[in-house]
N, C-alpha and C positions, 0 to 999 in steps of 0.2 A: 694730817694722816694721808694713806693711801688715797683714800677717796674722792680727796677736791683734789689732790693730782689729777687724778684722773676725769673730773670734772674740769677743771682748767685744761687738759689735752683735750679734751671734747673741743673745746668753745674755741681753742685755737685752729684745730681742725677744720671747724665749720667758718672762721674766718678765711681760710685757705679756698675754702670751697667760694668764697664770698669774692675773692680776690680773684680765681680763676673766671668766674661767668659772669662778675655785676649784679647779681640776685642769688637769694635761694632758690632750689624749684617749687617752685607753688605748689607742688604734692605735697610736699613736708613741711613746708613753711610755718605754719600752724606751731607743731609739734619745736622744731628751731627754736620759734620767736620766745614758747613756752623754757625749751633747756638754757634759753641765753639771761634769760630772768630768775632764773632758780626759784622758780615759785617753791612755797614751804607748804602749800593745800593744808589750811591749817581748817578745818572740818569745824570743830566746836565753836573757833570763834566767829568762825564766818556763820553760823547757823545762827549764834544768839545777834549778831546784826539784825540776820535774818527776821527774829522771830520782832523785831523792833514795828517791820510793818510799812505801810508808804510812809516816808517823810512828809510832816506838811507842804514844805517848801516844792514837793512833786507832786502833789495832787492832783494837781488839772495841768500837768506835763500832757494831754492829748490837745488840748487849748494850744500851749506855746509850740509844741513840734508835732503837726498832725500828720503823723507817716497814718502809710496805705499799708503795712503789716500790723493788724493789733499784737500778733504775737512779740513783736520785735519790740512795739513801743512796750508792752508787761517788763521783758529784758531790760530796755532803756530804762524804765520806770524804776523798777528793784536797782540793777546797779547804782543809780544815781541816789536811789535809799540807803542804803547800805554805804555809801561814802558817804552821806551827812550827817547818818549816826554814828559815823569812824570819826569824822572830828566836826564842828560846826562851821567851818572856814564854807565845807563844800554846799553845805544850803546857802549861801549867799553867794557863790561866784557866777552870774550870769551867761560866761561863756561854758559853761561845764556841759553842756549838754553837746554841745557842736564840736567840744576836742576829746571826747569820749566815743561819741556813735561811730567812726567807722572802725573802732576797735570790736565796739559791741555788735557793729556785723559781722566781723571777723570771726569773733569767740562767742558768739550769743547760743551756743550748745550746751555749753559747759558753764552754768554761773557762777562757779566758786572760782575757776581759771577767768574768767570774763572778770569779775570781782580782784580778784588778786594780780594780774595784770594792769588794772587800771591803778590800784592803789599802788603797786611799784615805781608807774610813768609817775604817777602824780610825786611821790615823796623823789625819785633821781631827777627825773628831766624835769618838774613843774616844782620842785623845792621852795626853790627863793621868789618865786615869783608873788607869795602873798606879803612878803615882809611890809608895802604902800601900800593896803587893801583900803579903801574901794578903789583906788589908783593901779592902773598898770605896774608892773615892776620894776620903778626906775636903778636898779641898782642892776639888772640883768639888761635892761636896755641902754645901758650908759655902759658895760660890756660888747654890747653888738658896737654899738656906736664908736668906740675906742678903736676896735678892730679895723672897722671901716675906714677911722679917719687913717690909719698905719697903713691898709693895704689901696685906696681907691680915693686918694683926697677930692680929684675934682668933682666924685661923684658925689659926695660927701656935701660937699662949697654950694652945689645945684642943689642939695635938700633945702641946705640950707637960707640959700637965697630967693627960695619957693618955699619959704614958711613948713615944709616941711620938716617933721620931728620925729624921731625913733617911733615916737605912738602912731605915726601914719606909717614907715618903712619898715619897721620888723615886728611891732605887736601883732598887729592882722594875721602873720605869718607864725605866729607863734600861738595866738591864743585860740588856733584850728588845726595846731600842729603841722601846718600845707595842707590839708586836705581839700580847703578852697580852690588854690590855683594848681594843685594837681590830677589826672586823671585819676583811677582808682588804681591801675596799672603801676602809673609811676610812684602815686604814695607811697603802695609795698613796698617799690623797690628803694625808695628812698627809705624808709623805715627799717628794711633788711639790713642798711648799713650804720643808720643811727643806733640802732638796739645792738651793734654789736661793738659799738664804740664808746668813750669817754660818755656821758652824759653831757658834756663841754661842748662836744662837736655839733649839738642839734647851734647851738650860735654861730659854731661856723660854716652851715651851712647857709642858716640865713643871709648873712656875709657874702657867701658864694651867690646865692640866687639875683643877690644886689649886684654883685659884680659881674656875672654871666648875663643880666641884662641891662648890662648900663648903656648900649647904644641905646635898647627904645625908652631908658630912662631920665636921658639927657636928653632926649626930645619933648619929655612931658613938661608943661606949663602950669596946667591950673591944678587945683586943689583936686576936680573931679579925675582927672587924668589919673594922677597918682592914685588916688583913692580906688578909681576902679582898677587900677594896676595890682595892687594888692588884695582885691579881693575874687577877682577872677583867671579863670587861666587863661597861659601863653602858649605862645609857643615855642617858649625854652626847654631844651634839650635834658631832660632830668638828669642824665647820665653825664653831660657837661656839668652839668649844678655838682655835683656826687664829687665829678673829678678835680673840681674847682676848692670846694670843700676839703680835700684830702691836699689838695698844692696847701693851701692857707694853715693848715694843720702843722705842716712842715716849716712855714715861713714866719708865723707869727711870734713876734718877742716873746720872751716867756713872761713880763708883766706887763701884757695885755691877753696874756692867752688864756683862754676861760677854760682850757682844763685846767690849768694852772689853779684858777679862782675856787670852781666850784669843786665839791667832795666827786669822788671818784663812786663809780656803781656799788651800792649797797645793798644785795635783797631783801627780802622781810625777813622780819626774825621770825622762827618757826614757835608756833603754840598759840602766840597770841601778835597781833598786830603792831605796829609802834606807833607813839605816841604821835597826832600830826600838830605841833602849836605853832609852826613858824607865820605869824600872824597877829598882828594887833588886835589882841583877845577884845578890848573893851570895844571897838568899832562893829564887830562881829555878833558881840554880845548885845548892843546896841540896838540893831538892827532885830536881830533875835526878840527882842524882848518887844519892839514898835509892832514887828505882826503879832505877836502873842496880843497885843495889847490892843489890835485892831478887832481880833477873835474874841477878846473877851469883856470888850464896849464898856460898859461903864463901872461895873464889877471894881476895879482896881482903879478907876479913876485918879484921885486923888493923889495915892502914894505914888501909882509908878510916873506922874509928872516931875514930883521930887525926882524918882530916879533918873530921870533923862536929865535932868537941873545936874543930876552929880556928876553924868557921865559926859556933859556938855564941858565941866569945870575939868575932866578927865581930858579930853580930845585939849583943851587948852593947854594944859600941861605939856602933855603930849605933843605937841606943837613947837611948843617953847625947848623942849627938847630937842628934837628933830630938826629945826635950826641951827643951833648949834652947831652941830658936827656937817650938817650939809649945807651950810651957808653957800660954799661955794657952786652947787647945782644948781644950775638955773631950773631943773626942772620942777624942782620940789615947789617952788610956786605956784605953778602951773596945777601941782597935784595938792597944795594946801587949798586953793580955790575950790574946787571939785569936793575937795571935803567939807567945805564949808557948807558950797551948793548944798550939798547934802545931808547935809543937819538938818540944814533949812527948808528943804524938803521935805522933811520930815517931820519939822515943828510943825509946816503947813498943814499936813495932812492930820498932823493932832486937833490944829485949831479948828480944822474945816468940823472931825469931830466933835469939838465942842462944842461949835456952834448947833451941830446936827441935834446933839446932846439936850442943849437949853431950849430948841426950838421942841424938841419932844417931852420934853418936863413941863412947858407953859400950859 
């Protein structure tokens, strides 16, 4: 109809304006970031989230992120409630606190926009990223990496022969959305241009930041070099990063190009929220059910050990699949270990219980 005509001239409009200065003006920005996402303000459903209450999984969110705003940390607190009762992926992802807050200072006025802008980023630009959960996302990082090796091989050659791996050179970068190694200045402005692009392009950006600093990155040696390379800022040229991004955009084969890969900008559907599962429900669930089971001590003893017996026989499976068809990844080793660790973690922490268990029964 008329209407997204005329929503689609908007947003091209405001790309023109994007294209003429390098930023929006931070007067309006706000309002922009808001018309480039088509928020649907779906009222009813965001309330009954709402009336859901703190998630456990945030309780003592003043413990893990102790900001100097209490008001900000309530904002931080609710928002990050309200996306765990939207799907249970987000009570378990660790970095969720750190690639949410400087939106929630952005929008921390408005909590159903602050709420429905996160849940946008999260389902366009953070999609695929749970599909290896507790693992990074080696199917969007084996994207970055492809890229790389097509636009910058010897930078590439240097990861590689510094044990370096996509989980040290674009995870960091990604799972803080930049906010680590950039000012607060330049995030905006890199964000003005992300949010008004493919959802693909946040990859090629990463890309870019690799390749606009490959002089001081082919000078790093050890593990810490790199490491703090990615988690602190530089002083790279944001605006070279942006323009670096937009050449790779133009250059990149089309089967390597991550628009090509991932789905193109979706907004919410207006009423009610969309479903979030892209995520190995049993590993999620798993985990879900070990703290429920920490909270509720010896009550369920018995049976829920069977269920971790079932869900261990499940991850097996699972496993066995997942080999399969990714034999050829190297990385998936690397991420089947990690999961294991983490079973096993987990069992520990049961056993330590039980022992706690039998020492308070004698």
């Amino acid at each position: 109809g008329g209407g997204e005509g005329k929503m689609a001239l908007d947003v091209n409009k405001l790309k023109s304006i994007l294209k003429g200065y390098g930023e929006y003006p931070a007067k309006y920005r706000t309002f922009i970031w808001r018309c480039l996402l088509q928020l649907p303000e779906n009222h009813a459903a965001y309330s009954a989230l709402l009336d859901k209450a703190t998630h456990p999984a945030f309780a003592n969110l003043h413990q893990d992120c102790p900001l100097k705003s209490r008001k900000l940390l309530r904002v931080l607190q609710r928002a990050l409630s309200c996306l765990a009762h939207w799907s249970s992926i987000f009570a378990e992802t660790s970095y969720l606190p750190g690639l949410v807050f400087p939106f929630i200072k952005l929008f921390q006025n408005n909590q159903l926009v602050t709420f429905e802008i996160l849940a946008t980023l999260l389902v366009n630009w953070c999609g695929r990223w749970f599909e290896y959960f507790p693992n990074p996302p080696l199917n969007v990082l084996a994207m970055v990496e492809n890229c790389l090796a097509h636009h910058d091989t010897a930078l590439l050659q240097h990861f590689i022969t510094h044990n370096i791996t996509s989980h040290h050179y674009a995870w960091p970068l990604l799972e803080t959305l930049f906010s680590e190694v950039l000012s607060r200045g330049e995030w905006l402005r890199l964000w003005d241009h992300l949010l008004s692009s493919h959802p693909g392009f946040l990859l090629l950006a990463v890309v870019a930041y690799l390749t606009t600093a490959r002089h001081t990155l082919l000078q790093c040696s050890s593990q810490e070099d790199f490491e703090y390379f990615f988690r602190h800022r530089s002083s790279l040229s944001v605006g070279a990063v942006i323009q670096e991004a937009y050449r790779l955009q133009q250059t990149t084969p089309p089967e390597l190009h991550p628009e090509r890969m991932l789905e193109p900008f979706a907004p919410l559907t207006k009423g009610s929220y969309p479903v979030f599962n892209k995520y190995p429900k049993f590993i999620v669930d798993y985990q879900v059910r070990e703290r429920e089971r920490i909270r509720q001590e010896e009550l369920h003893y018995l049976r829920e050990r069977q269920s971790a017996l079932e869900l261990e026989r499940m991850t097996e499976q699972r496993r066995h699949e997942e080999e399969a068809w990714l034999r050829q990844q190297q990385l998936l080793l690397e991420a089947e270990e990690q999961r294991r660790r983490m079973i096993k973690a987990e069992e520990g922490k049961l056993s330590d219980q039980r022992e706690r268990l039998q020492a308070m029964k004698r």
